[in-house]
C-alpha positions as CSV (number, residue, x, y, z in Angstrom):
1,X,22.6,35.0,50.0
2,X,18.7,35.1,50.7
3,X,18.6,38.6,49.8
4,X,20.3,37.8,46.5
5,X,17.7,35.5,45.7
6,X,14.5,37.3,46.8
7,X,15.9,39.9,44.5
8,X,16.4,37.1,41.7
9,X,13.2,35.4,41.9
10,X,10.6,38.9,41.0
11,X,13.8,39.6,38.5
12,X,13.8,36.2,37.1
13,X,9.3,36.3,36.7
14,X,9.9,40.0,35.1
15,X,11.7,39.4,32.5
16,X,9.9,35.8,31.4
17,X,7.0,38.4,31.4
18,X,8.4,40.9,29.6
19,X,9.6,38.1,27.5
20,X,6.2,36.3,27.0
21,X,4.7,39.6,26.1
22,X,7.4,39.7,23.1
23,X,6.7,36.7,21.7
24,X,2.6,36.9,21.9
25,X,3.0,40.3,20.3
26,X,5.1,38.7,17.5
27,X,2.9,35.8,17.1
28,X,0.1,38.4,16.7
29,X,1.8,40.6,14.4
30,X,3.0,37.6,12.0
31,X,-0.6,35.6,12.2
32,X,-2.7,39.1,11.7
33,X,-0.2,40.2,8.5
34,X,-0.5,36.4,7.0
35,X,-2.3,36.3,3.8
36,X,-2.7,34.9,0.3
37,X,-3.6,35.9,-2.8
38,X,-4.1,33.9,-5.4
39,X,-4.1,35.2,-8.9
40,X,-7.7,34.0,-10.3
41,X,-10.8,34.8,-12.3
42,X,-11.7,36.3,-9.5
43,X,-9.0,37.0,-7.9
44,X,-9.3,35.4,-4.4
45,X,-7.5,36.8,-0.8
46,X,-7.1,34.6,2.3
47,X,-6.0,35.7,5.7
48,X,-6.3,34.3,9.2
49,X,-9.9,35.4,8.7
50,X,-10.4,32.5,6.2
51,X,-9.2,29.9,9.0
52,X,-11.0,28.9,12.1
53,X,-7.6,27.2,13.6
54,X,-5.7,31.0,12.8
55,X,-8.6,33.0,14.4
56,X,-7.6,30.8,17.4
57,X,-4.4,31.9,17.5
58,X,-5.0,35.4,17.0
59,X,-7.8,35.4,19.7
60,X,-5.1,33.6,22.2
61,X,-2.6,35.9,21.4
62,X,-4.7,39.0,22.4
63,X,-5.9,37.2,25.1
64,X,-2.3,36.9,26.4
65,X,-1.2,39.9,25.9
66,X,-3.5,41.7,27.7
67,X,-3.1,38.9,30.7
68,X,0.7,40.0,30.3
69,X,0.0,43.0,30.4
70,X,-1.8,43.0,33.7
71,X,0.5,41.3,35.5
72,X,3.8,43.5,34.3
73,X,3.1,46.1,37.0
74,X,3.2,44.0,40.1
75,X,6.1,41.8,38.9
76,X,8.1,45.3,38.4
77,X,6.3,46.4,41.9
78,X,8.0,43.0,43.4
79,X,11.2,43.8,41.6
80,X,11.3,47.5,42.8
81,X,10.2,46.9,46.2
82,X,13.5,44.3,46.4
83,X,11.7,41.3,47.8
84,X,9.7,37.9,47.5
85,X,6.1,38.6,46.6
86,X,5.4,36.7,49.3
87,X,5.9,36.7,52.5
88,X,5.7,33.6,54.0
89,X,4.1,32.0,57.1
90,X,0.8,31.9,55.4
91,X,0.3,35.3,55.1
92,X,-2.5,36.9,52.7
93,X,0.1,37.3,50.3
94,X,0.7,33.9,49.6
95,X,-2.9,32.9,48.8
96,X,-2.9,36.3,46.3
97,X,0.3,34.0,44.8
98,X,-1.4,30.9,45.1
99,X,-4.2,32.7,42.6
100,X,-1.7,34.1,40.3
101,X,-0.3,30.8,40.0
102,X,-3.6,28.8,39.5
103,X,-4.3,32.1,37.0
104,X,-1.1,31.1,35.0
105,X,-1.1,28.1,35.2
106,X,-4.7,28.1,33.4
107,X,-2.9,30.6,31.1
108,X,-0.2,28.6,29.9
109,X,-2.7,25.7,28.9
110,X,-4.6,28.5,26.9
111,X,-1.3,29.0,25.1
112,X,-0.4,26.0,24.3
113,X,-3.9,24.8,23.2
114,X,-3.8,28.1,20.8
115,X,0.1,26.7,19.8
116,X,-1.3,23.4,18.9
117,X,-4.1,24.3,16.7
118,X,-1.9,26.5,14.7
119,X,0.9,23.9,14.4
120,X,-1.7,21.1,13.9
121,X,-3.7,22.3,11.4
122,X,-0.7,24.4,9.2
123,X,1.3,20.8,9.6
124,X,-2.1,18.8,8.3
125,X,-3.0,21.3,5.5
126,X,0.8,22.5,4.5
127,X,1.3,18.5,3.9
128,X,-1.7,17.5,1.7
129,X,-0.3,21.0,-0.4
130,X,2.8,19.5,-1.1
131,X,1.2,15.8,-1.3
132,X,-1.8,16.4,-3.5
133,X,-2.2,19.9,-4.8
134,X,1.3,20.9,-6.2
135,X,2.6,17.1,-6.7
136,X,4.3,16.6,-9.6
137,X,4.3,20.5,-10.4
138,X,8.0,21.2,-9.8
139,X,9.2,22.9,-12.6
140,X,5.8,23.5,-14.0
141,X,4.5,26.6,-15.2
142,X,6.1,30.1,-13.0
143,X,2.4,30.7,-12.4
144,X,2.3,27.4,-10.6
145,X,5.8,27.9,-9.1
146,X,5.1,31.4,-7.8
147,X,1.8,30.2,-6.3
148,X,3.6,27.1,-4.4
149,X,5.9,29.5,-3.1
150,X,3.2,32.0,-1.9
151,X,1.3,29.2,-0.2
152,X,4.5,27.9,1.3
153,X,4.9,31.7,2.7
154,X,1.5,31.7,3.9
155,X,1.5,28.6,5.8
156,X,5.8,29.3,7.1
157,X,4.0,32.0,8.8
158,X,1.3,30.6,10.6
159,X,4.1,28.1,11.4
160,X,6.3,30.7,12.8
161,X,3.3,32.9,14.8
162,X,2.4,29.5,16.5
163,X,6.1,28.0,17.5
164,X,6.1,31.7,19.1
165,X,3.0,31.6,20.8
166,X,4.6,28.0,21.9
167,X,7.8,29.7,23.1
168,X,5.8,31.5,25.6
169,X,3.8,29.2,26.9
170,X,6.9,27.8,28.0
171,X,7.7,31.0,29.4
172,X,5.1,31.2,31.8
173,X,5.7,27.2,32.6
174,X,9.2,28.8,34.2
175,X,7.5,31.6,36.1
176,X,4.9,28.9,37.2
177,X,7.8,27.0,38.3
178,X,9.7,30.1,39.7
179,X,6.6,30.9,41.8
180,X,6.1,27.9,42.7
181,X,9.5,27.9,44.5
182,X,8.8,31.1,45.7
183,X,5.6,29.7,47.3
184,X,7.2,26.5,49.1
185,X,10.4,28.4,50.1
């Protein structure tokens, strides 16, 4: 039984890692592809760029991935090697855990402070949009329409590239977790 879950433990923080860096490369993909064009005299182009809120998220995406990224190799070394990271007793290894675990759990706040500025801010401006730009324009002109449904698109997407980068900051709150059990045990 213990070997079963020293083995399950590295297993268990390898995939949420593998995981995490799936979902920050997603948020990144869909927040650095988002943009608007809006048919003008000139014609005008927004993108994340345009967006202080969006920059964050891209910035805390890259951030993340490359802390992901980092720390894949010795969560497959724990995994390959078939035991706990640590070792117990208050060995050396356990304060190099105790540090990963400060590191994440620093990381997961960095996540989740990038989740809420993109939710916030899409939420705040997707709602005056609908409340005061395009009120009252349902079944208005298709030029209106069409531009309704490309902000909508626009803003779905910074929607969806934050609710991801929220998905793994609650990733890493379960390897926290699982290393934190891994520490105490």
């Amino acid at each position: 039984m213990a070997s079963r879950t020293t083995t399950a433990l590295p297993s268990a923080v390898l995939i949420l890692r593998l995981l995490t860096l799936a979902l920050l490369a997603a948020s990144l993909a869909l927040i650095a592809a988002d943009k608007l064009t809006v048919d003008s005299d000139p014609p005008q182009r927004f993108t994340f760029k345009d967006v202080h809120a969006y920059r964050y998220v891209l910035a805390v995406a890259v951030v993340g991935c490359a802390y992901t990224l980092l720390h894949l190799p010795f969560a497959a070394a724990s995994v390959a090697r078939r035991k706990r990271l640590v070792a117990g007793g208050g060995s050396e290894d356990d304060v190099a855990l105790l540090l990963i675990v400060c590191a994440d759990v620093a990381f997961a706040l960095l996540l989740a402070a990038g989740a809420a500025a993109g939710l916030g801010f899409t939420h705040d401006v997707k709602r005056y949009f609908d409340g005061v730009v395009f009120r009252g324009a349902g079944g208005g002109s298709p030029e209106v329409d069409r531009l309704h449904r490309d902000v909508d698109r626009f803003f779905d997407l910074a929607y969806t590239s934050a609710g991801l980068m929220l998905a793994a900051a609650a990733c890493t709150a379960l390897m926290i977790i699982l290393s934190v059990y891994s520490l105490v045990k």
